[in-house]
PALUMVO-657986 format. One line per 5 residues: their letters; for each residue y, x, z of N, C-alpha, C. Coordinates in Angstrom, 2 decimals. Last residue first. Example, Ala and Ser with C-alpha at 12.3 -4.5 7.8 and 13.67 -1.06 7.14 Angstrom:
<nodes>
SA) -2.25:12.85:7.08:-1.06:13.67:7.14:0.03:12.90:7.87 | -5.69:13.19:7.80:-4.50:12.30:7.80:-3.30:13.20:7.80
</nodes>
This chain:
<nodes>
XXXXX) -56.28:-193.44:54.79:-55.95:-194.64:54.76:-55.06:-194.56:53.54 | -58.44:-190.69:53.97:-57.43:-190.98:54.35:-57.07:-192.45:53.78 | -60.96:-189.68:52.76:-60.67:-190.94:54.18:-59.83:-191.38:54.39 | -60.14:-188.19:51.22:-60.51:-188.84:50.68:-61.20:-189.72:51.49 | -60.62:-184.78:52.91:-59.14:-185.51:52.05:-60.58:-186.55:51.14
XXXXX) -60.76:-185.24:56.51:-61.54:-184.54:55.30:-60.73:-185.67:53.83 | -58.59:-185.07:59.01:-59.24:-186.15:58.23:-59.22:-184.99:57.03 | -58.00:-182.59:61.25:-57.22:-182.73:60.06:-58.41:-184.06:59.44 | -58.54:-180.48:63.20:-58.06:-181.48:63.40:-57.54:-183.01:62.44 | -59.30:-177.89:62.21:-57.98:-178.24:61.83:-57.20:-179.26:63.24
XXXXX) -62.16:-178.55:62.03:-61.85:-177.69:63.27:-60.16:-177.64:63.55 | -62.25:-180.62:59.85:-62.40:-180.83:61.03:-61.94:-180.03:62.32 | -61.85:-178.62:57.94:-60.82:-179.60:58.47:-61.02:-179.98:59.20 | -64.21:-177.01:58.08:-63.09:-176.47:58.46:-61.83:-177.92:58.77 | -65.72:-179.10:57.40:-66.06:-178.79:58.84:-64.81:-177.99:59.94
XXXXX) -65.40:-179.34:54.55:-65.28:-180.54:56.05:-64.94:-180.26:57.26 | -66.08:-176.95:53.89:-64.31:-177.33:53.66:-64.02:-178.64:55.04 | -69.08:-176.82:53.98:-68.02:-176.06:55.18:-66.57:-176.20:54.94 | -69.57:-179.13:52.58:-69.89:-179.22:54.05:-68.82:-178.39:54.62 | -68.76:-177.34:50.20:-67.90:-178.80:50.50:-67.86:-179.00:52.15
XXXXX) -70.69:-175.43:50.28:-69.38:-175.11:50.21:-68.33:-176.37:50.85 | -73.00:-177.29:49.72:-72.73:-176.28:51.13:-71.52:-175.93:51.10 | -72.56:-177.96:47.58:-72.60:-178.92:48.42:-72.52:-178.02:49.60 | -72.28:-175.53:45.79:-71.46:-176.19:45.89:-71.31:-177.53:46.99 | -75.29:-174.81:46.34:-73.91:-173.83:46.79:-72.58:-174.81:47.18
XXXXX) -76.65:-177.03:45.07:-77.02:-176.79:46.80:-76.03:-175.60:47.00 | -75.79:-176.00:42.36:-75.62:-177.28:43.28:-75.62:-177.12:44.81 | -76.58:-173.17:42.17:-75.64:-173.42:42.14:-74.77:-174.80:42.89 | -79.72:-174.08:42.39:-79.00:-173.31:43.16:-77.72:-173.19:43.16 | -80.02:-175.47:39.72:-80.19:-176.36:41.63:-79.29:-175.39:42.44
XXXXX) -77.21:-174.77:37.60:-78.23:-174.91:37.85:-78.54:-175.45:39.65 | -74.72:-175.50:36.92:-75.21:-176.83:36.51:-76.97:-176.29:37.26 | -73.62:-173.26:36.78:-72.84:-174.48:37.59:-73.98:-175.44:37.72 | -73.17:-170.42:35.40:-74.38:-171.18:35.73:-74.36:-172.34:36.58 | -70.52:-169.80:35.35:-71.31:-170.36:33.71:-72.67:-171.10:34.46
XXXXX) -68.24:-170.20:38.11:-69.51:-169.52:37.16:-70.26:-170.16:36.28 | -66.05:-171.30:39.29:-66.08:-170.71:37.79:-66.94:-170.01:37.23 | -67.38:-172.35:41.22:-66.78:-173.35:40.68:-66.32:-172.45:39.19 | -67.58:-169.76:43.11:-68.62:-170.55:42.53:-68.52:-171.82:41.62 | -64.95:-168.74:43.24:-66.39:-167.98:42.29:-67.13:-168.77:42.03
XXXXX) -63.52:-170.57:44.71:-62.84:-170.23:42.83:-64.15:-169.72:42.42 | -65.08:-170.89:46.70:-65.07:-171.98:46.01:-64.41:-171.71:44.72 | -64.28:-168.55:48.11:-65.59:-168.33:47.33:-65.55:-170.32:46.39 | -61.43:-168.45:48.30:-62.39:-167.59:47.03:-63.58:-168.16:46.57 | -61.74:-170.73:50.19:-60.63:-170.74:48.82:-61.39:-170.04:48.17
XXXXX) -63.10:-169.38:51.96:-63.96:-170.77:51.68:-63.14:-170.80:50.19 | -61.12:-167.10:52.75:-62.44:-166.95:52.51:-63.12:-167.97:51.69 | -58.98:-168.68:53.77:-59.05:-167.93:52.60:-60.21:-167.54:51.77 | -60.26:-170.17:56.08:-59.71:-170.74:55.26:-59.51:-169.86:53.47 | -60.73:-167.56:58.07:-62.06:-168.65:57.36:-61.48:-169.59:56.04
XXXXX) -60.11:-165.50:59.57:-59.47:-166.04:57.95:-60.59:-166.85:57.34 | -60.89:-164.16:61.30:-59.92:-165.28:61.75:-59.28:-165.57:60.27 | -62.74:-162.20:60.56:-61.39:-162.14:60.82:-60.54:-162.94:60.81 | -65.24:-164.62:60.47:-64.81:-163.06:60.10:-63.91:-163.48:59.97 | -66.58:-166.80:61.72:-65.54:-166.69:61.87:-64.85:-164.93:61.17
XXXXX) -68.98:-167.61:59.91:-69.25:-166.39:61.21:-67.77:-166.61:61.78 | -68.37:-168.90:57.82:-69.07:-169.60:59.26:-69.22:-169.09:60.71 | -66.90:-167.19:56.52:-65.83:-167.88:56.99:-66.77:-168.80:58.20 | -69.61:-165.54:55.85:-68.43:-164.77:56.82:-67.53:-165.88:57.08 | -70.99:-167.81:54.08:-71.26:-167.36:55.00:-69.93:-166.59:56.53
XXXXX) -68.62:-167.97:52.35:-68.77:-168.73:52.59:-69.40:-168.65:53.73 | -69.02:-165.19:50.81:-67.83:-165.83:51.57:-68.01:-166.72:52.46 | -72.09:-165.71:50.09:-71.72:-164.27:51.05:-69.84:-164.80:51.90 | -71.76:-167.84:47.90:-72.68:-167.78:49.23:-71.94:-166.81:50.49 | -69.68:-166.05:46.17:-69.37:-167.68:47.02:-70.15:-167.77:48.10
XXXXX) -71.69:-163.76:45.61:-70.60:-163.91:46.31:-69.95:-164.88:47.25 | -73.03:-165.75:44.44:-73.95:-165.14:45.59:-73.05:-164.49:46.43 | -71.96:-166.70:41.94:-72.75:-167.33:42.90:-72.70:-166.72:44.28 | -71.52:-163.91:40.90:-70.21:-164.88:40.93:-71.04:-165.93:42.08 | -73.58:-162.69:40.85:-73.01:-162.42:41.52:-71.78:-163.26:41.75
XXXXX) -74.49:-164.61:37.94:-75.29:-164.55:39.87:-74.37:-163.91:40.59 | -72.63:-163.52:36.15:-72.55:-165.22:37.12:-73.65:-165.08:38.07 | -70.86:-161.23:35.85:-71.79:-161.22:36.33:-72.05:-162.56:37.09 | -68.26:-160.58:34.75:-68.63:-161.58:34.32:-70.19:-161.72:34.48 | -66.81:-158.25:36.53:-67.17:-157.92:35.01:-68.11:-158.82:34.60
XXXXX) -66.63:-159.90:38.93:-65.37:-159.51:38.38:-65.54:-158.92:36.55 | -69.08:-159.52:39.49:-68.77:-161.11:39.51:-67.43:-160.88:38.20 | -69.40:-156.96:40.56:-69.91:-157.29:39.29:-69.57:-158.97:39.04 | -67.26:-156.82:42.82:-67.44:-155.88:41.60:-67.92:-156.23:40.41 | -68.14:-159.09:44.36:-67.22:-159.09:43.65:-66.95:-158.21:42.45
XXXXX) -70.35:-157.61:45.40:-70.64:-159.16:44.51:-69.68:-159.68:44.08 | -69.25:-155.53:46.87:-70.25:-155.54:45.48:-70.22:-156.49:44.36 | -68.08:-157.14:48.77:-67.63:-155.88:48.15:-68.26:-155.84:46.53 | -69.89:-158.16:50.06:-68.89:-159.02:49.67:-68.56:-158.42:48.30 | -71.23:-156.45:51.09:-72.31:-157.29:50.04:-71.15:-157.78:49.46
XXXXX) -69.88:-155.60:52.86:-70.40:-154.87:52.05:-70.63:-155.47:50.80 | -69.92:-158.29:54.73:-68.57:-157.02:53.90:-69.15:-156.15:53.06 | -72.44:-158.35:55.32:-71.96:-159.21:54.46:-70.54:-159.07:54.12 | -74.48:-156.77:56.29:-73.52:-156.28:55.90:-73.36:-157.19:55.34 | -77.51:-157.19:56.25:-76.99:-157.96:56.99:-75.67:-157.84:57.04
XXXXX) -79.62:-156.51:53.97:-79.15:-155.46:55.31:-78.28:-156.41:56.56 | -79.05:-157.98:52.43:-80.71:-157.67:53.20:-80.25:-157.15:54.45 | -76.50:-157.38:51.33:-77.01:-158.62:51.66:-78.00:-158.79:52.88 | -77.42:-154.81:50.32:-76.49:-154.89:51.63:-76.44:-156.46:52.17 | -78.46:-155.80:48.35:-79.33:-154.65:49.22:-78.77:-155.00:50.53
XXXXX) -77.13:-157.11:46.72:-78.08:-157.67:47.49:-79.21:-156.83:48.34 | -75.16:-155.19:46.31:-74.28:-156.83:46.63:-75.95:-157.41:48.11 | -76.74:-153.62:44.87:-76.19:-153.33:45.39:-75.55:-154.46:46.67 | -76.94:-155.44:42.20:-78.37:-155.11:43.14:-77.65:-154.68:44.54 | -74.79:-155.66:41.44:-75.42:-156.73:41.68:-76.14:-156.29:42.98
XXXXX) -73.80:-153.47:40.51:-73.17:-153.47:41.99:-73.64:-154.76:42.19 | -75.71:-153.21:38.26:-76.14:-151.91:39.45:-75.24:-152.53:40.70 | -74.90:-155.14:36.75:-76.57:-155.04:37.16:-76.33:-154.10:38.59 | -72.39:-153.97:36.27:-72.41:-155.25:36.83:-74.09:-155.64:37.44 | -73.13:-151.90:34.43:-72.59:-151.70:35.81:-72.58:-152.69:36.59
XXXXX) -76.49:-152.79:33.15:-74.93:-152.77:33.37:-74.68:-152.34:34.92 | -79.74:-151.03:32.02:-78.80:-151.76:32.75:-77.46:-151.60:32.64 | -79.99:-147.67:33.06:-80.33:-148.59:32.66:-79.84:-149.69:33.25 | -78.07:-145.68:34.35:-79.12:-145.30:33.13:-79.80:-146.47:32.88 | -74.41:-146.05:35.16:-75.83:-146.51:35.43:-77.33:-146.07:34.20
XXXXX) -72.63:-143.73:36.17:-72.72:-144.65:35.03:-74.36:-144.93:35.03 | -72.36:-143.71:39.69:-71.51:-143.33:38.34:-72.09:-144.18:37.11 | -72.34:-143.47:43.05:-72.02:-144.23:41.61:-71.40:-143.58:40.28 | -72.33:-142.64:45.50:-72.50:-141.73:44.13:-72.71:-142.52:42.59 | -71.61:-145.03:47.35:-70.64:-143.76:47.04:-70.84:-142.89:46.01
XXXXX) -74.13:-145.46:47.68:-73.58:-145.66:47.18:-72.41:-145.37:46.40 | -76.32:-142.16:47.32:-76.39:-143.00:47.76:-74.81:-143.95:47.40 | -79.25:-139.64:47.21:-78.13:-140.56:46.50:-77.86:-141.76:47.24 | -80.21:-136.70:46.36:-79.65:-137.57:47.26:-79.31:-138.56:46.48 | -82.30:-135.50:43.92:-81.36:-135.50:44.22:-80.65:-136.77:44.96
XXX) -84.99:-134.16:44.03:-84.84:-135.20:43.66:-82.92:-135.41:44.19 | -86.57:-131.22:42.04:-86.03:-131.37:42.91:-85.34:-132.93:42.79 | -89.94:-131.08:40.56:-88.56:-131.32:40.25:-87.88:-131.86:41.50
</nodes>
């Protein structure tokens, strides 16, 4: 039996599993890969149809690109991924924690690069 190409772009309706399963995996292929636009891409797709690892792993993946400096929009970037990871059902687990404390670190760090006192020093 002949096997037929495939590749992202040929998305269609998944045979097992959710669509939110398939642009998961997807999110974390390109993850591997080192594409963290890509991965972005994905992990929004299924985050967006109430996929809470990808809601996580997204935040990670933002959060990452605003360290890289991607496109001089680090500030917007850290905003999303702190709405994904702050509105996913799984909040309370370690991994989620150690997100949200990494997230904070890089809000610091960005104020810092600001110039700006981290809010809750202030005199």
């Amino acid at each position: 039996m002949p096997v037929r190409p495939w590749s992202p772009e040929d998305l269609g309706r998944p045979t097992d599993g959710s669509w939110a399963d398939v642009a998961f995996g997807l999110g974390e292929i390109y993850e591997d890969e080192g594409d963290l636009g890509q991965a972005a891409d994905w992990y929004r797709r299924a985050a967006e149809s109430g996929h809470d690892a990808a809601a996580l792993r997204l935040g990670a993946v933002l959060g990452r690109m605003a360290d890289d400096g991607a496109d001089g929009s680090a500030e917007d970037l850290l905003a999303e991924a702190t709405r994904w990871i702050s509105g996913a059902q799984d909040i309370a687990t370690p991994d989620a924690i150690e997100l949200i404390t990494d997230m904070l670190n890089r809000h610091q760090r960005q104020a810092a690069r600001r110039g700006l006192e981290p809010a809750g020093q202030q005199c």
